[in-house]
C-alpha positions as CSV (number, residue, x, y, z in Angstrom):
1,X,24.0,0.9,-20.0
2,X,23.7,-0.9,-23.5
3,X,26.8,-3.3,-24.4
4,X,28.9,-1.7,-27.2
5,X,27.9,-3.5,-30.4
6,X,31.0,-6.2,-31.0
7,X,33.1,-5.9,-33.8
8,X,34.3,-8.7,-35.4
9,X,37.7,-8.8,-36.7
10,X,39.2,-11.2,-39.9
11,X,41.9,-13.9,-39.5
12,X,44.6,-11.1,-40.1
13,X,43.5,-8.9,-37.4
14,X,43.4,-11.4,-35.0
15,X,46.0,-12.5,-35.7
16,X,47.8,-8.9,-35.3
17,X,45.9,-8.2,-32.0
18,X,47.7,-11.6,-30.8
19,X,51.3,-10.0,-31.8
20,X,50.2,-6.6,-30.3
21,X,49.0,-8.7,-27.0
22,X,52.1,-10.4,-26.6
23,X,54.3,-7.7,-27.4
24,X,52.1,-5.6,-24.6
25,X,52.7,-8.4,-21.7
26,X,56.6,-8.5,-23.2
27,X,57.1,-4.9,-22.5
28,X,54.8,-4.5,-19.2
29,X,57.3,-7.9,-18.3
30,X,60.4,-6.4,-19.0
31,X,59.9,-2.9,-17.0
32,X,58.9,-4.7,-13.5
33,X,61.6,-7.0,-14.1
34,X,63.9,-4.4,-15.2
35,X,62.4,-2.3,-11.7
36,X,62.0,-4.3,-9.5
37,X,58.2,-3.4,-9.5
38,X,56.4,-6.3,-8.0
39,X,57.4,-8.8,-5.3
40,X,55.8,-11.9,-4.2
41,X,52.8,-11.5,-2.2
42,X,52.1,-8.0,-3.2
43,X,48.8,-6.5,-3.2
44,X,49.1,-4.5,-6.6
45,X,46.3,-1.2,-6.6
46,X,45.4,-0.6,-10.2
47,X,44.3,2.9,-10.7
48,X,41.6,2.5,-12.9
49,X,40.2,5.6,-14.5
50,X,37.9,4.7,-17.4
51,X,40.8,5.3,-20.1
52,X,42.6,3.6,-22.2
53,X,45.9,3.2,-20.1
54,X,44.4,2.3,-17.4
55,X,42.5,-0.8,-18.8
56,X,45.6,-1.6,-21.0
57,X,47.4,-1.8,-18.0
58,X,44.7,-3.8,-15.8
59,X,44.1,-6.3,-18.7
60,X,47.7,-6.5,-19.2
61,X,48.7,-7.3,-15.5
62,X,45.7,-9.6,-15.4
63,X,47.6,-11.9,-17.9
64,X,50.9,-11.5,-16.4
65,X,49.6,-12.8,-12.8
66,X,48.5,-15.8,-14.7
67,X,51.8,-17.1,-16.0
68,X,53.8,-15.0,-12.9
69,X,56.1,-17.5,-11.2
70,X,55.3,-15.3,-7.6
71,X,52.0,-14.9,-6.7
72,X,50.7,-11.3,-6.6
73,X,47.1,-9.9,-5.7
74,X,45.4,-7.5,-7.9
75,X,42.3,-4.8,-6.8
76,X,41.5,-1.9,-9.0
77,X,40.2,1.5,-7.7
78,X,38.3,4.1,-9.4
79,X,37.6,7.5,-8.2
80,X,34.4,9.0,-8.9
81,X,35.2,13.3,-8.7
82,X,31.5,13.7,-9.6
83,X,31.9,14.8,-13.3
84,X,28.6,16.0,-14.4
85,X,26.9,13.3,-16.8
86,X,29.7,10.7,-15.0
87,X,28.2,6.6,-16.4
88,X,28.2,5.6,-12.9
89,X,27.6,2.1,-14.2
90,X,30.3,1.8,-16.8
91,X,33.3,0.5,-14.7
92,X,31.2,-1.6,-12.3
93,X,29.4,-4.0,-14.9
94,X,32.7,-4.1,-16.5
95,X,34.8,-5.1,-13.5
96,X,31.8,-7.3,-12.8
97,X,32.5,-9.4,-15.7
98,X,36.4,-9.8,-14.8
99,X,35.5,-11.4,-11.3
100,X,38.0,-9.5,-9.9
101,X,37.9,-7.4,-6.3
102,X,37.5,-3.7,-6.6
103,X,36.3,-0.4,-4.9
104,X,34.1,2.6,-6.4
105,X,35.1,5.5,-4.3
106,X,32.8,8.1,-4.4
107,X,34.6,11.9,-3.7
108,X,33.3,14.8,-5.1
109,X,36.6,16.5,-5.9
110,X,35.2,18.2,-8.8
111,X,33.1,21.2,-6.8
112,X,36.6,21.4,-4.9
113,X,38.5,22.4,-8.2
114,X,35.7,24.5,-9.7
115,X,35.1,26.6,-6.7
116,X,39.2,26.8,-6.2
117,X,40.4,27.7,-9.7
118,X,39.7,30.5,-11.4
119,X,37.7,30.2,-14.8
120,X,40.0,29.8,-17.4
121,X,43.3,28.4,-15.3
122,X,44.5,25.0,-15.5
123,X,43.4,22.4,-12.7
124,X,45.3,19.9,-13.5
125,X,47.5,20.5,-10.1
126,X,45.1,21.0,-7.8
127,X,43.0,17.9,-9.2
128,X,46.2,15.7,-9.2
129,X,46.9,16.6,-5.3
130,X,43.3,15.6,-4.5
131,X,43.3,12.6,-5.9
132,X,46.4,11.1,-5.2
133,X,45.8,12.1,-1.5
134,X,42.6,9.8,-1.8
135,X,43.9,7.0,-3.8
136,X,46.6,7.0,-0.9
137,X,43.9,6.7,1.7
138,X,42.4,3.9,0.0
139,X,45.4,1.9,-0.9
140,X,46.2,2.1,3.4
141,X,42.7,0.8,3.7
142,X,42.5,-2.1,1.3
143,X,46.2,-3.0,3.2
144,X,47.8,-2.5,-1.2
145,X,51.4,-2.8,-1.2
146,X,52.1,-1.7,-4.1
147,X,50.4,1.7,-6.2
148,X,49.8,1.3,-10.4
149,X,48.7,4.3,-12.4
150,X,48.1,3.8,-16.0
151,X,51.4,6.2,-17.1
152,X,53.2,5.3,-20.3
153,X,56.0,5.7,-22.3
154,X,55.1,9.1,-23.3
155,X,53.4,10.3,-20.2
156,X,57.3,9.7,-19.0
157,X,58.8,11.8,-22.0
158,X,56.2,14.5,-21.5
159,X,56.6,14.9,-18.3
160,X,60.7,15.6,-18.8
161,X,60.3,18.4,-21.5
162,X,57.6,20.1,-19.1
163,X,60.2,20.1,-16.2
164,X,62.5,21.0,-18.8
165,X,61.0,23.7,-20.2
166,X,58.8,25.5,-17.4
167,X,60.3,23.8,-14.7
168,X,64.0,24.3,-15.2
169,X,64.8,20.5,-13.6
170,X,65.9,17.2,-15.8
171,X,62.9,15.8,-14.3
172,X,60.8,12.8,-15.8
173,X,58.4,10.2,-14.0
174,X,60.0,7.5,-12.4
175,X,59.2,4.1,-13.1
176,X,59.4,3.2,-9.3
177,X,59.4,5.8,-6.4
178,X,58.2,6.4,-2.5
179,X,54.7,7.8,-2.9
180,X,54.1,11.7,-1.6
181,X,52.9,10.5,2.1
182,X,56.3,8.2,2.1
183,X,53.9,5.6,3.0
184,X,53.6,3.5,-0.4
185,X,55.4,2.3,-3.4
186,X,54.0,3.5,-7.0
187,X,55.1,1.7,-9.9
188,X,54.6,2.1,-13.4
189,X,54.1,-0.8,-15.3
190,X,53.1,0.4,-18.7
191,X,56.6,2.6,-18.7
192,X,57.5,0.9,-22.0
193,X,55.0,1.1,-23.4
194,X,53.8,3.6,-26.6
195,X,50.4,5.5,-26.2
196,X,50.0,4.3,-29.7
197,X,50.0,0.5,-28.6
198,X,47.6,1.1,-25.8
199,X,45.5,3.2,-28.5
200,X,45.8,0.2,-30.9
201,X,44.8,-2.4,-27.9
202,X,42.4,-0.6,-26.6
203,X,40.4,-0.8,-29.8
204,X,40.9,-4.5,-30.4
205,X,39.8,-5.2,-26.8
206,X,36.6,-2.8,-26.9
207,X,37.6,-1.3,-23.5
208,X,34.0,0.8,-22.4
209,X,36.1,4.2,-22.2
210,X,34.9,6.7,-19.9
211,X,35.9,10.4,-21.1
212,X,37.4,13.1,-18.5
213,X,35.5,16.4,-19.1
214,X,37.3,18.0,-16.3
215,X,40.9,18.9,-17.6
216,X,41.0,16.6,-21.0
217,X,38.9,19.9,-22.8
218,X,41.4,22.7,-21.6
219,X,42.9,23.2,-24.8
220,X,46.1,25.9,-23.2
221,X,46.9,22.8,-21.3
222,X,51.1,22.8,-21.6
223,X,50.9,18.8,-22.0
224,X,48.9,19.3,-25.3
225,X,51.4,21.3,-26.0
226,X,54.4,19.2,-25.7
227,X,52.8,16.4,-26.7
228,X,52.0,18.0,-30.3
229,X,55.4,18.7,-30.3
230,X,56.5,15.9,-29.7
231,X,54.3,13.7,-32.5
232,X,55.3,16.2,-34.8
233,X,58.9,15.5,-34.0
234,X,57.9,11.7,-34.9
235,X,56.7,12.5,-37.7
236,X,59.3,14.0,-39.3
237,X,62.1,12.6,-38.0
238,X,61.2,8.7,-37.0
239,X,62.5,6.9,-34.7
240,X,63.5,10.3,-32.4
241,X,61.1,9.2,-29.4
242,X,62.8,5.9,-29.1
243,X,65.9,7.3,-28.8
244,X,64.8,10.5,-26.5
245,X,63.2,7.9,-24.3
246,X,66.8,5.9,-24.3
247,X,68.7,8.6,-23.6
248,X,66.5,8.9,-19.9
249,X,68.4,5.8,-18.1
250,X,71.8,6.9,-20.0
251,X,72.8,9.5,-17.9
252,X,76.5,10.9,-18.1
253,X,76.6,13.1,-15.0
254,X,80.5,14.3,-15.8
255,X,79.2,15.4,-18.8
256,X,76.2,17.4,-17.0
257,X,76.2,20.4,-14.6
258,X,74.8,18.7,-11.3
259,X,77.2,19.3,-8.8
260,X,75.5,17.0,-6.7
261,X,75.7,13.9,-8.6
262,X,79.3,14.4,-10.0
263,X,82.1,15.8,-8.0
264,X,83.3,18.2,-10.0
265,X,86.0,20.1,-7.5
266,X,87.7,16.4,-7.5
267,X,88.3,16.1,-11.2
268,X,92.2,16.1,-11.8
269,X,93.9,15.1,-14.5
270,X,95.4,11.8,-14.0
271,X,98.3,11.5,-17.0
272,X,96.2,8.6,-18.2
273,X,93.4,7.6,-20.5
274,X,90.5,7.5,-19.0
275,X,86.7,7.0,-19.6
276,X,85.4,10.5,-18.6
277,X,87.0,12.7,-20.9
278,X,85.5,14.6,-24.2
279,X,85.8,13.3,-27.1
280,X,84.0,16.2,-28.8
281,X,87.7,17.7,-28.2
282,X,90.2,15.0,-29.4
């Protein structure tokens, strides 16, 4: 593999890619503080797929264990599905040159999902189960303690509008959960983080991407399709993902129709002011 020619920037932009840095380990800081995400003495599993995320959020944690006041371990994983034309060499010289422990594993999950799904159907799901159920196998086997996919702020959003809208659940990804097998903790560093900002870092930082060609050219894919809603909904009315993105750790169960997380066969009225009526009726 031939190094990517450097670029070099002017004062300005380096001085820009220092705010942007610093505003990255800010964020990443803030949401496993706010979470809980990692503890002293973890062994932290960085999911490292050749994107931009996923070295934005390697890169980023990477500085953060430097200045941490609890020690924490880091070891990325990449899986190798066996893409046709896959750079074999890409991540290795590149995690090479970070001095830092990691593990290629090599599973051809790609025949899997060709031979499964029919021509033309999305394989998203099937690839997703497949590779979590390796990256679980590995992360028992390295002894991890902790799980760390690349998912960001708009992975998050995303993922609510398509349980919204074709799953009928007020569903998003959580920024800390028990992992499928119940067996390991996944966190999500990056959740504060903009796509935008990792596109903007990743440039500055010359990450060596490595392109999916499995499900990133589906163009029916239902994520493209919320996710052009969604920039298009930025566009024209700024500042609406921020607050969207808000509204998720807002909740007002009263005001929702979950009978399990509000007990509505209890509500009486009390002859009192009180906090949980509507005001949309005063």
């Amino acid at each position: 593999m031939n190094a990517p020619e450097k670029i070099h920037f002017t004062r300005k932009q380096q001085f820009e890619a220092g705010k942007l840095e610093k505003r990255l380990c800010r964020l990443v800081g803030e949401a496993i503080g706010d979470y809980d995400m990692i503890s002293a003495g973890d062994r932290v599993m960085v999911c490292l797929s050749g994107g931009k995320d996923s070295y934005g959020l390697l890169d980023v944690l990477l500085k953060l264990r430097g200045r941490s006041p609890v020690a924490f371990d880091l070891v990325a994983v990449n899986l190798d599905q066996r893409h046709p034309g896959y750079p074999e060499d890409v991540l290795p010289e590149y995690l090479d040159s970070l001095g830092i422990p990691y593990r290629i594993e090599v599973q051809d999950t790609y025949s899997v999902v060709k031979r499964v799904v029919p021509e033309g159907e999305t394989m998203c799901g099937l690839c997703s189960r497949l590779r979590r159920g390796v990256l679980y196998r590995v992360a028992r086997e390295l002894g991890a303690t902790k799980i760390a996919p690349g998912h960001h702020r708009d992975d998050i959003l995303e993922t609510f509008f398509l349980n919204l809208f074709f799953g009928g659940k007020m569903k998003a990804m959580s920024p800390k959960l028990r992992s499928d097998d119940g067996r390991h903790i996944v966190i999500r560093p990056l959740a504060y983080v903009a796509e935008k900002e990792l596109e903007a870092y990743s440039k500055l930082r010359q990450f060596p991407i490595v392109p999916c060609d499995l499900c990133g050219s589906q163009p029916t894919l239902q994520r493209k399709q919320v996710k052009a809603m969604l920039a298009d909904w930025e566009r024209r009315y700024p500042g609406r993902i921020d607050s969207m993105f808000r509204a998720l750790s807002d909740l007002v169960p009263s005001h929702l129709m979950d009978r399990k997380l509000f007990d509505f066969g209890g509500v009486r009225a009390a002859g009192k002011i009180s906090g949980e009526g509507d005001p949309a009726l005063g």
